[in-house]
FILONU-566754 format. One record per residue (C-alpha): x, y, z. Coordinates in steps of 0.5 Angstrom, whole numbers, plus 500, padded with zeros to 3 digits. Layout:
N
+------+-------+-----+
! east ! north !  up !
+------+-------+-----+
!    X !     Y !   Z !
...
+------+-------+-----+
This chain:
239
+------+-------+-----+
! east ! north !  up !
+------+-------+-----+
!  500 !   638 ! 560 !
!  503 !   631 ! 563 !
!  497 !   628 ! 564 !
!  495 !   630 ! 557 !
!  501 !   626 ! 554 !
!  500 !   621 ! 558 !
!  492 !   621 ! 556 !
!  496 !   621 ! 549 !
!  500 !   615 ! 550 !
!  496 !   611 ! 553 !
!  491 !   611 ! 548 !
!  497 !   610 ! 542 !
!  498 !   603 ! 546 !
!  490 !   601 ! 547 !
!  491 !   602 ! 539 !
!  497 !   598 ! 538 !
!  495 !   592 ! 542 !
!  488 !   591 ! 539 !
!  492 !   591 ! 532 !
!  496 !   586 ! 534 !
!  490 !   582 ! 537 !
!  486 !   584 ! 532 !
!  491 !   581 ! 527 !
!  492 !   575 ! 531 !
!  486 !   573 ! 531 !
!  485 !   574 ! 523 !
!  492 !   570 ! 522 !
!  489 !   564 ! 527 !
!  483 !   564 ! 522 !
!  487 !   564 ! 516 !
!  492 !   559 ! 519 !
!  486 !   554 ! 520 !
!  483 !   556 ! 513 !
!  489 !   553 ! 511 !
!  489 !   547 ! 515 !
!  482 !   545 ! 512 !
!  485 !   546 ! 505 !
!  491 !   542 ! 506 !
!  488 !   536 ! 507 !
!  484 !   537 ! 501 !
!  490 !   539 ! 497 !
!  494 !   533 ! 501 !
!  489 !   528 ! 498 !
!  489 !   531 ! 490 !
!  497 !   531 ! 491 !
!  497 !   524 ! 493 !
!  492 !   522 ! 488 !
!  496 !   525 ! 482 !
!  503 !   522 ! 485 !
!  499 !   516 ! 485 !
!  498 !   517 ! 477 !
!  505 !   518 ! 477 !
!  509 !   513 ! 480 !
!  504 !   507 ! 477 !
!  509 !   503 ! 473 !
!  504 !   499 ! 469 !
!  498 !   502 ! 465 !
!  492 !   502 ! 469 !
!  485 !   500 ! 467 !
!  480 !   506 ! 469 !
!  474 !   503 ! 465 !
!  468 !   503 ! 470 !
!  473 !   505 ! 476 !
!  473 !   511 ! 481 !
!  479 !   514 ! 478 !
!  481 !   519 ! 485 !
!  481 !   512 ! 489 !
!  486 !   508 ! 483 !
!  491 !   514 ! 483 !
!  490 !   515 ! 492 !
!  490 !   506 ! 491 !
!  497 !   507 ! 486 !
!  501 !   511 ! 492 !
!  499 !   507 ! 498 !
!  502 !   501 ! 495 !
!  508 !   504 ! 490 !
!  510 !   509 ! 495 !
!  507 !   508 ! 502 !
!  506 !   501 ! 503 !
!  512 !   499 ! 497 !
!  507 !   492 ! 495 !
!  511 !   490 ! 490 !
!  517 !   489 ! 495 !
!  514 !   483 ! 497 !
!  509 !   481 ! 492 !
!  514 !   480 ! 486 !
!  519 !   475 ! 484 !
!  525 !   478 ! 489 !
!  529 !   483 ! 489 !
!  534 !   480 ! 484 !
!  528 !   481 ! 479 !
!  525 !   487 ! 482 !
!  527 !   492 ! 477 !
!  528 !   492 ! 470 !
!  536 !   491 ! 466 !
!  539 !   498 ! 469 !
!  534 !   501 ! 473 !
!  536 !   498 ! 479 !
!  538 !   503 ! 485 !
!  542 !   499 ! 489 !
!  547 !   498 ! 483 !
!  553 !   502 ! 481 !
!  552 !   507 ! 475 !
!  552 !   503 ! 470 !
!  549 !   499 ! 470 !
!  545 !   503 ! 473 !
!  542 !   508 ! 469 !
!  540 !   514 ! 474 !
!  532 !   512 ! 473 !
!  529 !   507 ! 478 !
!  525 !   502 ! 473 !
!  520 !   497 ! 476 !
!  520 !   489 ! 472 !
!  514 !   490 ! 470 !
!  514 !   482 ! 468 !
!  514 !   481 ! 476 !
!  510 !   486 ! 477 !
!  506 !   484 ! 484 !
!  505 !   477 ! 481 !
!  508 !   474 ! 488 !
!  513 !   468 ! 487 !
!  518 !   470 ! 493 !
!  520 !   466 ! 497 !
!  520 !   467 ! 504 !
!  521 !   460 ! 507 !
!  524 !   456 ! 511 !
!  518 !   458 ! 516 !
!  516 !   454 ! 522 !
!  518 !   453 ! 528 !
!  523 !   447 ! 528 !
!  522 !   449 ! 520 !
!  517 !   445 ! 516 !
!  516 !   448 ! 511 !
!  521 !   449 ! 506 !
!  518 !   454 ! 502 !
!  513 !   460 ! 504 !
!  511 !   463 ! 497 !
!  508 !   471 ! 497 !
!  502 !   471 ! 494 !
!  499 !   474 ! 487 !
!  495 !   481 ! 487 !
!  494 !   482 ! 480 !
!  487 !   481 ! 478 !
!  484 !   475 ! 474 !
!  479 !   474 ! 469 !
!  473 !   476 ! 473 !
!  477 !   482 ! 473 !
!  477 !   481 ! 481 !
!  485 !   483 ! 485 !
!  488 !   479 ! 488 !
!  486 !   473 ! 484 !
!  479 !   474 ! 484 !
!  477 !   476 ! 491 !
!  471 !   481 ! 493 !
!  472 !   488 ! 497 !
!  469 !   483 ! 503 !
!  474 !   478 ! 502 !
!  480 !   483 ! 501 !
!  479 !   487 ! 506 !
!  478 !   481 ! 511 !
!  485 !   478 ! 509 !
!  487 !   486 ! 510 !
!  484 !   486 ! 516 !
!  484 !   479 ! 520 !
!  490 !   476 ! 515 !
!  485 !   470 ! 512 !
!  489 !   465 ! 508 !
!  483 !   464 ! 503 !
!  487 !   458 ! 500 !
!  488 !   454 ! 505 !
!  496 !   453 ! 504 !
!  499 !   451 ! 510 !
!  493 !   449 ! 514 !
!  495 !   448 ! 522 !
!  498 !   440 ! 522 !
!  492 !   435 ! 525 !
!  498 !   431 ! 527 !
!  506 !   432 ! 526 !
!  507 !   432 ! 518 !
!  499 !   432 ! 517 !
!  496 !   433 ! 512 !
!  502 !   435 ! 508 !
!  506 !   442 ! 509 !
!  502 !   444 ! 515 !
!  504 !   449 ! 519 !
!  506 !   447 ! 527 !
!  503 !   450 ! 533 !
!  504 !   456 ! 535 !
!  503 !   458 ! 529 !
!  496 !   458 ! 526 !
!  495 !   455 ! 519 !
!  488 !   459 ! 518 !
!  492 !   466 ! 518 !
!  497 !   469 ! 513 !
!  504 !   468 ! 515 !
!  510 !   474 ! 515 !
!  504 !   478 ! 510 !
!  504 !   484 ! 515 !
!  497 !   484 ! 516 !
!  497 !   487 ! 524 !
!  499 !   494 ! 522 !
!  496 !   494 ! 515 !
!  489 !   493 ! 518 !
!  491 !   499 ! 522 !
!  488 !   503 ! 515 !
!  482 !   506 ! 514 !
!  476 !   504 ! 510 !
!  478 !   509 ! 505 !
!  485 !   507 ! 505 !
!  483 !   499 ! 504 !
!  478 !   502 ! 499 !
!  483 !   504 ! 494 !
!  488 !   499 ! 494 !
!  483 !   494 ! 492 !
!  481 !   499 ! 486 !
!  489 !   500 ! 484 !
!  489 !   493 ! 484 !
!  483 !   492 ! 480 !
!  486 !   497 ! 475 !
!  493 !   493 ! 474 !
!  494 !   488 ! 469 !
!  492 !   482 ! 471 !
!  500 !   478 ! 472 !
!  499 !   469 ! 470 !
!  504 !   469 ! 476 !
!  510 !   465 ! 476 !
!  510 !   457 ! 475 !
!  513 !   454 ! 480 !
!  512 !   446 ! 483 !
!  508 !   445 ! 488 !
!  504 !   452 ! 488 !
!  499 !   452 ! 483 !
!  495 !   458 ! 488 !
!  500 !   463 ! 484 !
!  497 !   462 ! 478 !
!  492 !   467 ! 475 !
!  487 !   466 ! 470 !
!  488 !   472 ! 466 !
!  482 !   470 ! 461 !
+------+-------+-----+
């Protein structure tokens, strides 16, 4: 009789434990079904908040419309672009859309000037070292008449300013002799490269990632820039 029940036990707990593992295995398959469609639904989630945040129309004409809206939450909401290529933070957001005020002004909703709107002009100079360069001016992003970001640059191009930090207008060349040719940058630094622009760690991003923050770019409205002396490279031809 003992030997029965224990026959009996014994068996009831060989079934037990293969529930359970049958049940651990069929919850690690679903946990991974899961993961693969999480990054599928993380990249549509992107893309619709993307969409979202935009704060201009966007031109999707002949554009990959997944890679404007991914492009569009990489620059607003990861990369914040137009924190540096806007006119300054004291232009940055429209009357009454700026959170760092007090409600009121403040009116509860952040607004993005739209006038400024990666258009560059600020001025992150003096820059140097002593300082000989008076003013230090972020560049425009906004697209021109060839419909090209950036003021007209090819995907080839951006991606190498992205990447290596290229100055392709040659605005602060390294100095030939001391104050020449005019606003030259002094070793150490290198003439050739963007300055304060955050290139080292943006070239850190994906092919896919640089892709779509050309395609967003392209789709923005193109920004005439802000005229400003002696910095004529902020201007943009919008037709």
């Amino acid at each position: 009789m003992t030997q029965t029940r224990l026959l009996k036990t014994v068996g009831v707990m060989t079934a037990f434990a293969a529930i359970i593992l049958a049940g651990m295995v069929n919850s690690s398959k679903r946990v991974g079904a899961r993961d693969e469609e999480t990054s599928d639904q993380r990249e549509e989630s992107r893309i619709r908040r993307g969409f979202d945040i935009a704060p201009v129309t966007l031109n999707l004409e002949g554009k990959n419309r997944a890679l404007v809206g991914l492009g569009s939450y990489i620059v607003n909401a990861v990369g914040d672009c137009n924190g540096c290529h806007s006119a300054g933070t004291t232009t940055e957001f429209a009357p009454g859309g700026n959170p760092y005020q007090l409600s009121p002004p403040f009116s509860g909703k952040v607004q993005i000037n739209t006038g400024n709107y990666l258009g560059g002009g600020r001025d992150f100079g003096p820059f140097g070292a002593p300082p000989q360069i008076p003013h230090l001016y972020s560049r425009n992003l906004t697209p021109d008449k060839t419909g090209l970001p950036a003021g007209g640059h090819t995907f080839e191009e951006f991606v190498d300013i992205m990447r290596e930090g290229t100055d392709f207008d040659h605005v602060h060349p390294s100095c030939t002799a001391p104050g020449t040719p005019v606003n030259c940058l002094a070793p150490p630094f290198n003439g050739a490269l963007l300055q304060v622009m955050r290139w080292p760690f943006f070239r850190n991003m994906t092919d896919h990632e640089l892709r779509a923050i050309y395609e967003y770019l392209s789709a923005v409205p193109c920004n005439p820039g802000k005229v400003i002396a002696n910095a004529p490279y902020l201007l943009n031809v919008c037709e």
